[in-house]
N, C-alpha and C positions, 0 to 999 in steps of 0.2 A: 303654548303662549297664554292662554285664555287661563290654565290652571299657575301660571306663576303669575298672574294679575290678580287672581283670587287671593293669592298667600299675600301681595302688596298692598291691597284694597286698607285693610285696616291704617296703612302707615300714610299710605296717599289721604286718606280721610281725615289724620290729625295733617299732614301739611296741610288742606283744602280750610282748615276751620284757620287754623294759622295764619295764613295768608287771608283770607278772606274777612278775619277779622281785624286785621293789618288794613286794606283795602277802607273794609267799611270808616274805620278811626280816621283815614284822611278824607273820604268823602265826607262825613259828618263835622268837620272840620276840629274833631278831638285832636287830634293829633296835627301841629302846626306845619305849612305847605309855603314854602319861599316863593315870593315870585320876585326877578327880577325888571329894573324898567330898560332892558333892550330884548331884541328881538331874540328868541331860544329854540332852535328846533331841534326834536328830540327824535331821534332814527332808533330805535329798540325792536323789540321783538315778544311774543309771549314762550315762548320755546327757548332752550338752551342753548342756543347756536345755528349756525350754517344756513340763514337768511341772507348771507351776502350782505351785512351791513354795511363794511368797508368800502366795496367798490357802490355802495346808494353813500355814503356820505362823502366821496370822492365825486359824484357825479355833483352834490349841491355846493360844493367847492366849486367845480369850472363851474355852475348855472351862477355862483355870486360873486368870484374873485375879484370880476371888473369893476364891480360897481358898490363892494362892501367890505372892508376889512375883517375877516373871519378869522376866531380862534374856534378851535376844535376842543373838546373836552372828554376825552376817556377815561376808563380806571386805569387803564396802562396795565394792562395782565402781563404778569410773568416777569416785571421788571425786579433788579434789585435793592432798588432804592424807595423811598420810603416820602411821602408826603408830597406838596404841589409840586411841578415840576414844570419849567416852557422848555421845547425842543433849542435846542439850537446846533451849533456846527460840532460838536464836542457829544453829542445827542448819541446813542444806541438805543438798540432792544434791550439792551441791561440795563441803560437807564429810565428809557420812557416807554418801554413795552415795543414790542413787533408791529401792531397795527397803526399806532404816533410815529413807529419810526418809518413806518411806510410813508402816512402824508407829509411826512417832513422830507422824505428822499425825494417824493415826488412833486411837492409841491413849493418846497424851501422857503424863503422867507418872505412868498409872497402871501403867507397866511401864520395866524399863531398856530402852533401844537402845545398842547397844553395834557396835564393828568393828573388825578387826583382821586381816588380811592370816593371821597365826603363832595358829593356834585356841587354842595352848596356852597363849600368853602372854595371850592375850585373855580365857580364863577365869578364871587366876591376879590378873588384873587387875580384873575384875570382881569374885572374892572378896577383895579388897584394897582396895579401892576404894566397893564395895557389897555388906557383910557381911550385909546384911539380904535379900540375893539368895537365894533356896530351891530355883531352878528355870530352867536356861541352855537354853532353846531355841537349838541349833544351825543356821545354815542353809546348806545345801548344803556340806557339811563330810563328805562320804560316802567320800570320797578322801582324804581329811586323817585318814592311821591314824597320827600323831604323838599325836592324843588319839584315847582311848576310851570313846566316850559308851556310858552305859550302854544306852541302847537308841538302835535304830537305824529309820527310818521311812523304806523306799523306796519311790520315786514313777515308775510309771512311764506313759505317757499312752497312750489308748486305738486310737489312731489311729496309733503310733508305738511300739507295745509291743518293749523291749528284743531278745524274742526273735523278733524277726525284722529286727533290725540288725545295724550290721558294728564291727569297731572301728576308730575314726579312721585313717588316713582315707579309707576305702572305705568308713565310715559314719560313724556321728554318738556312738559308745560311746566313754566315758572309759578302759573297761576290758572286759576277757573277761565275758562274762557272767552264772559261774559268782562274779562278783563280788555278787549278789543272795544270796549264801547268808548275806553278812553279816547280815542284815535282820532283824527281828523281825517285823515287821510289812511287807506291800506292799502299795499302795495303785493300784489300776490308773483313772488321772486322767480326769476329760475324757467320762468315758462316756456314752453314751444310757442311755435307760430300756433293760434288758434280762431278757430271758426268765433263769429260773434254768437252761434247757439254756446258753444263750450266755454264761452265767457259767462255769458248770460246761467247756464247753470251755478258754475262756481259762485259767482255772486249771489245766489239764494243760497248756499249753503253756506255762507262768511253770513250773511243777513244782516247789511250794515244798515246805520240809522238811516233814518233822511237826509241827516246833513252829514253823512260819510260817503265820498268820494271813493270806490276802489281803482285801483289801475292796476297792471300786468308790468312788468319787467320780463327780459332776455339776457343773457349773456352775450357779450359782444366781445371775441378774444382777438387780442393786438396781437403785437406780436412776438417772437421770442428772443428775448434779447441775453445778451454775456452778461454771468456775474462775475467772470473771471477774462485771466487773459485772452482766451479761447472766442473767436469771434464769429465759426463759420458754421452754419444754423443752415440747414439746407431745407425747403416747403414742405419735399416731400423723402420718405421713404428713408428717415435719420432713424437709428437704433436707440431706444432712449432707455436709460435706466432712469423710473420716475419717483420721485421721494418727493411726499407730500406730508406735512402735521397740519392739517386743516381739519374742517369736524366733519366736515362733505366732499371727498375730492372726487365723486365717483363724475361729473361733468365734463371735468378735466381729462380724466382718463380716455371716456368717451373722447373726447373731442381729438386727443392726439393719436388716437388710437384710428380714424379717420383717414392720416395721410402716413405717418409711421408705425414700426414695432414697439410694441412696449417688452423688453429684457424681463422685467424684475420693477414691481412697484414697491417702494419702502411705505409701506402705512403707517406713521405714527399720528397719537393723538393729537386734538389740536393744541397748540401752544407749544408744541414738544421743545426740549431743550434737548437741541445734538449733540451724541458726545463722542470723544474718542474713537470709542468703539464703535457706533455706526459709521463713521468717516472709513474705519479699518475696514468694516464688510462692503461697503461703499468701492473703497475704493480696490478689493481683492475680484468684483465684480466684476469693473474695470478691467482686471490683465486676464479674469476668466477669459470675456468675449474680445482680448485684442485685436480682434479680429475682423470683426466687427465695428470695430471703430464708432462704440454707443459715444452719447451725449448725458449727460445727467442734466433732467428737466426737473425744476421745482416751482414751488409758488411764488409772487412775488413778498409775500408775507414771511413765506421761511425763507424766504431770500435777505431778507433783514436780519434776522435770529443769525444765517449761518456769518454775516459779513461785521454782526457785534461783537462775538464773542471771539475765544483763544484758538479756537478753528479754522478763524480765516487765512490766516499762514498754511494750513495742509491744505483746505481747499482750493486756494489760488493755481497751483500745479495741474488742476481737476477741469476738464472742459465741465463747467458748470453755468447754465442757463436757465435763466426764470421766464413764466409764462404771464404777459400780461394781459390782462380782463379790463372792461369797461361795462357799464349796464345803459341798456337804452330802454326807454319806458313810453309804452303804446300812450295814445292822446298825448303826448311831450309837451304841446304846445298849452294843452290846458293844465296838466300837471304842473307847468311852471309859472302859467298865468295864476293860482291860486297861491302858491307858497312865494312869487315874487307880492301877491296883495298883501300877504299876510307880514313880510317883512317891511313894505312901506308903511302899511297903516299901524305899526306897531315901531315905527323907528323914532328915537327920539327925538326927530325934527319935525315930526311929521303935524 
């Protein structure tokens, strides 16, 4: 490992000037930074994924549904369509991406879903579009210094923490490290129960400012529900054949692996587009362990991909069930006392 980070060093070093003089041109305010006048909160990451952004911009969904009209703002990865886009009933992963189509399935129209590739034209759209908006959940927009949300919420995972990464690609960093100083707030993802000594370490190695706030996250998994007609999901001791295209399912794994057998994990990458042919090995699995009587357990995120596309006809036949996660986050009460301050003293009545 140590000699294929040597052969990459030179290439990491032009991305490192690259980005960093990218960085410096918005800090020195060469390069023009949008701000808008309502409230913006930006959930990103320094890393390339698997921070569990989704279920943290879902959790600041129920923290503000009641008391704020929220559109959400993605690039809408992997869709096939092209320019801004709001969710509505007519809505897939083909049109508005897998993770929109998520908070749209799950939260419908009690909030906007919104996506747009250009953050900036995507908010201006949203405030043009849907005036009665108060509140732009940003997602994974941490890179994107064309807008300037007024607060910013980095997410980094417990097991993969920033400060012991590289930047692409001798690692998995979008940017220098020294790129967490944006942050308001950090969120270190994914963690166990831990002692306040093992907090207290982490947090000197993150080395946030004075005025950055860290907290802890957990996973918190619901429960497993039908994606098909198929509705009976036993606690313990189910056969499950598990197909996952997320960038980190090894948590998941663990976790079902707990009260059931795992058959046969399908690993694809994240965002994977299912096709044909996995359905067919899929489902040849299936009459392998008839026997068995497995389950096919996914994410609830490729649980959107497989129910948008020309697949959902073969799967429906398929005892298929998705797994659903929530995240609860150590001190809640103060984690929410700050980003509720931040959204009133920045609302535009305020």
């Amino acid at each position: 490992m140590q000699y294929l980070r040597f052969l990459l060093f030179p290439f990491t070093l032009v991305y490192i000037i690259i980005t960093s003089s990218r960085n410096w041109l918005y800090d020195r305010k060469i390069k023009r930074s949008f701000r808008f006048s309502l409230p913006i909160i930006n959930v990103g990451n320094l890393s390339m994924g698997g921070t569990g952004k989704t279920p943290h911009i879902e959790l600041l969904i129920r923290m503000f549904k009641d008391d704020n009209k929220i559109s959400t703002l993605s690039r809408g990865y992997g869709r096939k369509q092209y320019g801004f886009q709001l969710g509505n009933s007519k809505s897939s992963a083909l049109t508005i991406g897998d993770e929109p189509m998520q908070f749209y399935h799950k939260f419908g129209n009690a909030i906007e879903v919104a996506v747009d590739v250009d953050r900036v034209h995507g908010v201006s759209e949203i405030c043009l579009n849907r005036p009665e908006v108060d509140l732009v959940l940003l997602d994974d927009a941490y890179q994107h210094r064309a807008i300037q949300p007024g607060f910013n919420m980095l997410l980094t995972s417990y097991s993969d923490p920033f400060y012991d990464d590289f930047v692409l690609p001798m690692g998995n960093l979008r940017e220098r490290r020294n790129g967490k100083n944006r942050a308001d707030i950090i969120v270190v993802t994914k963690s166990p129960v831990l002692s306040p000594k093992e907090k207290k370490d982490i947090i000197q190695k993150i080395k946030p400012k004075a005025s950055q706030k860290v907290f802890f996250s957990q996973i918190k998994y619901g429960e497993i529900k039908p994606l098909t007609k198929f509705n009976n999901f036993n606690e313990k001791d189910e056969n499950i054949i598990l197909v996952t295209g997320i960038a980190k399912p090894e948590p998941l794994l663990s976790q079902l692996e707990k009260s059931h057998k795992i058959l046969k994990h399908f690993n694809f990458p994240d965002h994977y587009s299912f096709k044909e042919k996995d359905m067919g090995e899929i489902y040849n699995l299936l009459i392998k362990f008839a026997d068995k009587s497995p389950k096919i357990v996914t994410t609830e995120k490729d649980a959107m991909r497989l129910l948008s596309n020309h697949l959902k006809e073969d799967s429906n036949d398929l005892p298929w069930f998705y797994q659903e996660i929530e995240v609860v986050i150590d001190e809640g009460k103060e984690f929410k006392d700050i980003l509720k301050k931040y959204v009133q003293e920045n609302s535009r009545d305020y």
